[in-house]
KOLVEX-692786 format. One record per residue (C-alpha): z, x, y; residue number from 1; residue in one letter. Coordinates in nm, 4 decimals, always signed. Example, Ala and Ser with C-alpha at 12.3 -4.5 7.8 and 13.67 -1.06 7.14 Angstrom:
BEGIN
+----------+----------+----------+------+------+
|       pz |       px |       py | resi | resn |
+----------+----------+----------+------+------+
|  +0.7800 |  +1.2300 |  -0.4500 |    1 |    A |
|  +0.7140 |  +1.3670 |  -0.1060 |    2 |    S |
+----------+----------+----------+------+------+
// end
This chain:
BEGIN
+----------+----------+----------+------+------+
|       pz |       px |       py | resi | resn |
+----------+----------+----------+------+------+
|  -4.3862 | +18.9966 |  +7.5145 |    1 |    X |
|  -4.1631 | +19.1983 |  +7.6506 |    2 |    X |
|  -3.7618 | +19.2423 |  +7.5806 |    3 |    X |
|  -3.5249 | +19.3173 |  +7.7959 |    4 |    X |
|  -3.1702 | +19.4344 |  +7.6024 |    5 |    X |
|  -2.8811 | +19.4964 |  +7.7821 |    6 |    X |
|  -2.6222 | +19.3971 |  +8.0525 |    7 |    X |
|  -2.7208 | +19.2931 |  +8.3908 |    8 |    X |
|  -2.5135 | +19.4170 |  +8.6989 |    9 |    X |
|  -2.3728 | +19.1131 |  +8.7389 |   10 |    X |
|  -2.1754 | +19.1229 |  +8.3922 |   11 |    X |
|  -2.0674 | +19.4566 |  +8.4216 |   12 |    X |
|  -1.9284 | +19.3674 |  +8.7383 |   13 |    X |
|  -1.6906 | +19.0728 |  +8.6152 |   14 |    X |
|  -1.6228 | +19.3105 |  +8.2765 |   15 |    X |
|  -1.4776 | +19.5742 |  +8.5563 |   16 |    X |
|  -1.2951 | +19.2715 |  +8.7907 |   17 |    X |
|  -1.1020 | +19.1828 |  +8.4099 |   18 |    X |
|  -1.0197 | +19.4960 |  +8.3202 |   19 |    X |
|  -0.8524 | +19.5947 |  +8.6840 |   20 |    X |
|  -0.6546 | +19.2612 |  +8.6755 |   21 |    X |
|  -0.5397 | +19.3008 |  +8.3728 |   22 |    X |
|  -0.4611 | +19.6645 |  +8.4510 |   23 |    X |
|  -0.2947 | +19.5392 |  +8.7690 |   24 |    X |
|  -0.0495 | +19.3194 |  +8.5638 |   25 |    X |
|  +0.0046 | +19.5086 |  +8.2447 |   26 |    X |
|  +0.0902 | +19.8905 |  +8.4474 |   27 |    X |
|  +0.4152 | +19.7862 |  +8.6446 |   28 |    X |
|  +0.5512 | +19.5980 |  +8.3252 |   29 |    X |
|  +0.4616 | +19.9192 |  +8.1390 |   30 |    X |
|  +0.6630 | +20.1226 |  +8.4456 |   31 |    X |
|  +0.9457 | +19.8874 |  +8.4165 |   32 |    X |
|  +0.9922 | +19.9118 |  +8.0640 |   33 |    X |
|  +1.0036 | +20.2815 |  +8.0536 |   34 |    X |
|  +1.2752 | +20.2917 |  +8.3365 |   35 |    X |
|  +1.4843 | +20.0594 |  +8.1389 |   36 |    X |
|  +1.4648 | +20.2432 |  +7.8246 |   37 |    X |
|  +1.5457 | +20.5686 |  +8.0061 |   38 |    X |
|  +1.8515 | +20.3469 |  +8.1549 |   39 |    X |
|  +1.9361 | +20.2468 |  +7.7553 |   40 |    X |
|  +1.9007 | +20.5917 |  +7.7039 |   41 |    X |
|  +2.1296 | +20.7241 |  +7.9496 |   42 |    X |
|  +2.4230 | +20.4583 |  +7.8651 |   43 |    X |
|  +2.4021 | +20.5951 |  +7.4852 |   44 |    X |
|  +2.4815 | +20.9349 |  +7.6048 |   45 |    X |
|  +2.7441 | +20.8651 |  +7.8318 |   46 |    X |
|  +2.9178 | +20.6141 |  +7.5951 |   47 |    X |
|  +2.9178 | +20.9022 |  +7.3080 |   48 |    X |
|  +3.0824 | +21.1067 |  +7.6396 |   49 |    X |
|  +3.3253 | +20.9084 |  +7.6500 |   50 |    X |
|  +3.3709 | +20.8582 |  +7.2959 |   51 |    X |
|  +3.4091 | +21.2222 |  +7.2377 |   52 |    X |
|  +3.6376 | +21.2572 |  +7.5338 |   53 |    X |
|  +3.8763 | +21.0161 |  +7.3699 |   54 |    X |
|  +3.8795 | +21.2066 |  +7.0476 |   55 |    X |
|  +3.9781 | +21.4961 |  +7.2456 |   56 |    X |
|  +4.2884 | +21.3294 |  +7.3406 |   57 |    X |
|  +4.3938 | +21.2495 |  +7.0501 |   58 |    X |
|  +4.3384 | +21.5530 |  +6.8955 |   59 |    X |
|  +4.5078 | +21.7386 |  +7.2368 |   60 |    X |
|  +4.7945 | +21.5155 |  +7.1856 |   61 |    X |
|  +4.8035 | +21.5530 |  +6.7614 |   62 |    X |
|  +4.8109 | +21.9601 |  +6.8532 |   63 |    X |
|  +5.0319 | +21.9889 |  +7.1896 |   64 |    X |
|  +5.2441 | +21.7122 |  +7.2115 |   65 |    X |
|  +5.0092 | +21.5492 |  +7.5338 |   66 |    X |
|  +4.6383 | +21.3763 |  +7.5783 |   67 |    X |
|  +4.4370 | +21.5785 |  +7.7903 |   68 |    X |
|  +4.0889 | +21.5888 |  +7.8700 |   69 |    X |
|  +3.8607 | +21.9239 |  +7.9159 |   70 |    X |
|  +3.7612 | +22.0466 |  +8.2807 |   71 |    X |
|  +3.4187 | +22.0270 |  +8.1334 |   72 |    X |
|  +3.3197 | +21.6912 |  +7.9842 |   73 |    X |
|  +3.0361 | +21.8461 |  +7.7124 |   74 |    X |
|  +3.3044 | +22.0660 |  +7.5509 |   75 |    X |
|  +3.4729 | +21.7696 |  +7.4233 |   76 |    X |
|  +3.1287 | +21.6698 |  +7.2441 |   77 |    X |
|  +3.0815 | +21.7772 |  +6.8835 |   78 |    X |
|  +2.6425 | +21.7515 |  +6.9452 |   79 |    X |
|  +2.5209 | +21.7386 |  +7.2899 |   80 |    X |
|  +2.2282 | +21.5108 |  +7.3829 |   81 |    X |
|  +1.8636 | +21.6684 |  +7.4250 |   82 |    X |
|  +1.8080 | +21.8176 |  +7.7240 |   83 |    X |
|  +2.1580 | +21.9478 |  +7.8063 |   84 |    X |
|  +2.1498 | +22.2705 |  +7.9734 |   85 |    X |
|  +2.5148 | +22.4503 |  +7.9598 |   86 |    X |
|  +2.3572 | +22.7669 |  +8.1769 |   87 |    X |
|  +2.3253 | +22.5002 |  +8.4599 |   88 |    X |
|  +2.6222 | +22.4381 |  +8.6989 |   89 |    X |
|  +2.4349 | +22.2318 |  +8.9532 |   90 |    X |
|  +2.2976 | +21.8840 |  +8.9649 |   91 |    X |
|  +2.0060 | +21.8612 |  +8.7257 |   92 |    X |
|  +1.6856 | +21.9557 |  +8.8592 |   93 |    X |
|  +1.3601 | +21.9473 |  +8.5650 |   94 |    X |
|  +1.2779 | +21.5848 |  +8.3826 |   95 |    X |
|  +1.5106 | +21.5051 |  +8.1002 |   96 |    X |
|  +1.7751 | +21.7774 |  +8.1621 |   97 |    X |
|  +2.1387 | +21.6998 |  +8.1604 |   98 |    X |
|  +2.4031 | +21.9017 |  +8.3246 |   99 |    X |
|  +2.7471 | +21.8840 |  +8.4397 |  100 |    X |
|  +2.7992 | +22.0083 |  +8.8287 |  101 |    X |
|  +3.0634 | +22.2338 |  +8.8527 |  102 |    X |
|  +3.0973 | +22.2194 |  +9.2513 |  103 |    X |
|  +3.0937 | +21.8144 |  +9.2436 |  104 |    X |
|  +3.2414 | +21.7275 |  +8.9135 |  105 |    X |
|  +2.9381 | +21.5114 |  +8.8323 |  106 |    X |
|  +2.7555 | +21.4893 |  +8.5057 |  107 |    X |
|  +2.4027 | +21.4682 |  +8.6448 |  108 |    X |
|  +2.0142 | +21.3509 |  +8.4684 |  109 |    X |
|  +1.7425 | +21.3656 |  +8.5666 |  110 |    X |
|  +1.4638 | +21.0881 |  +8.4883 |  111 |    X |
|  +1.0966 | +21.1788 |  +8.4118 |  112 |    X |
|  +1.0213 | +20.9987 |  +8.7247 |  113 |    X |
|  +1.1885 | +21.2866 |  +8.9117 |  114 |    X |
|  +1.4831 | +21.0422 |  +8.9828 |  115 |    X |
|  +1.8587 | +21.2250 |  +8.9970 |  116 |    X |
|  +2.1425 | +21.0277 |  +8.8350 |  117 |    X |
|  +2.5348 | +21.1163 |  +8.8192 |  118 |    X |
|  +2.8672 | +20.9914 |  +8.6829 |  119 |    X |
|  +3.2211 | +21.1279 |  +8.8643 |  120 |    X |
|  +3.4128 | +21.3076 |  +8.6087 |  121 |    X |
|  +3.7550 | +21.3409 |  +8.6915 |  122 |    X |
|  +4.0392 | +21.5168 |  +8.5552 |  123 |    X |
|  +4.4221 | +21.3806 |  +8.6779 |  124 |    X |
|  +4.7518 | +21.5346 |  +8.5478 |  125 |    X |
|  +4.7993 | +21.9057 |  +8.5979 |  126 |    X |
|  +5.0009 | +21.9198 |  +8.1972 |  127 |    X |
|  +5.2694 | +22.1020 |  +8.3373 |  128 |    X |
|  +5.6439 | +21.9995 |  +8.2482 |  129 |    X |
|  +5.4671 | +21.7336 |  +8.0001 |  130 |    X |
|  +5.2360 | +21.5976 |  +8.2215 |  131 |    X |
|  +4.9167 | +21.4514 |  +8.0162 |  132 |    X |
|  +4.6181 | +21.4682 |  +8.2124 |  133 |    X |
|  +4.3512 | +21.2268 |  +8.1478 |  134 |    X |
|  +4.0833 | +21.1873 |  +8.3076 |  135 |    X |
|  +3.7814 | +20.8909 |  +8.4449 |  136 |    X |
|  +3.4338 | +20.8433 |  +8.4078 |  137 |    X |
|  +3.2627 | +20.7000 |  +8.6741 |  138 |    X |
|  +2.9676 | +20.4411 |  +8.6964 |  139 |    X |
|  +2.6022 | +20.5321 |  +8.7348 |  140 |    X |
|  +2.5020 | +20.6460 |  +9.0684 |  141 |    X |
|  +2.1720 | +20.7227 |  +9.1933 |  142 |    X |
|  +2.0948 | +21.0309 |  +9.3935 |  143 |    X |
|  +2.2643 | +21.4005 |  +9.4256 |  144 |    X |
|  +2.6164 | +21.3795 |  +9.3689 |  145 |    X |
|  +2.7943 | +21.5969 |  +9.6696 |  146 |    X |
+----------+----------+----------+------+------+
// end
């Protein structure tokens, strides 16, 4: 008698029509969940921003008599987050990197899924005759910040 071991076509067909479906659910969630840790991410760095840019008032203000905040947002930071490239003056451009845009006044990311994000950084006051210049951090924004 003669044994036949093995799958027929038929199962390895359904085994394949499984796996895609549950491919097809489990791959966007996956997607999603990396965009809103990247998101979580992003917050944490621009809460220690302004963090740090508040210390640098009060520091400005304990040495010179008036809160001020830098014309460049990293200075004020006493560690700056991975990916921050200080040679950069333009909007961020490789995954991961961080910059602050000179031209625009935006601090800029860029996402791993090739996705530009900025914050307005803005400096008021001009600290002349006592002025204090302070400064505001804008909400997230998505795209090139001209």
């Amino acid at each position: 008698m003669k044994s036949n071991k093995g799958f027929t076509l038929i199962e390895l067909i359904m085994v394949t029509i499984i796996l895609g479906i549950l491919a097809a659910v489990a791959i966007p969630r996956y997607m999603t969940s990396v965009t809103e840790a990247e998101k979580a991410a992003e917050d944490a760095v621009v809460s220690a921003i302004t963090a740090g840019l508040e210390q640098y008032a009060t520091e400005q203000l304990m040495a010179t008599g008036n809160r001020s905040w830098p014309a460049n947002p990293w200075t004020a930071l006493a560690t700056t987050p991975a990916g921050y490239d200080a040679t950069d003056s333009d909007d961020a451009d490789t995954d991961g990197e961080w910059t602050f845009n000179t031209t625009s006044s935006n601090i800029t990311h860029m996402r791993n899924d090739g996705t530009v994000h900025h914050w307005d950084y803005a400096v008021t006051g001009d600290n002349l005759n006592g002025d204090q210049t302070t400064g505001t951090l804008g909400e997230r924004e998505t795209g090139a910040g001209d």
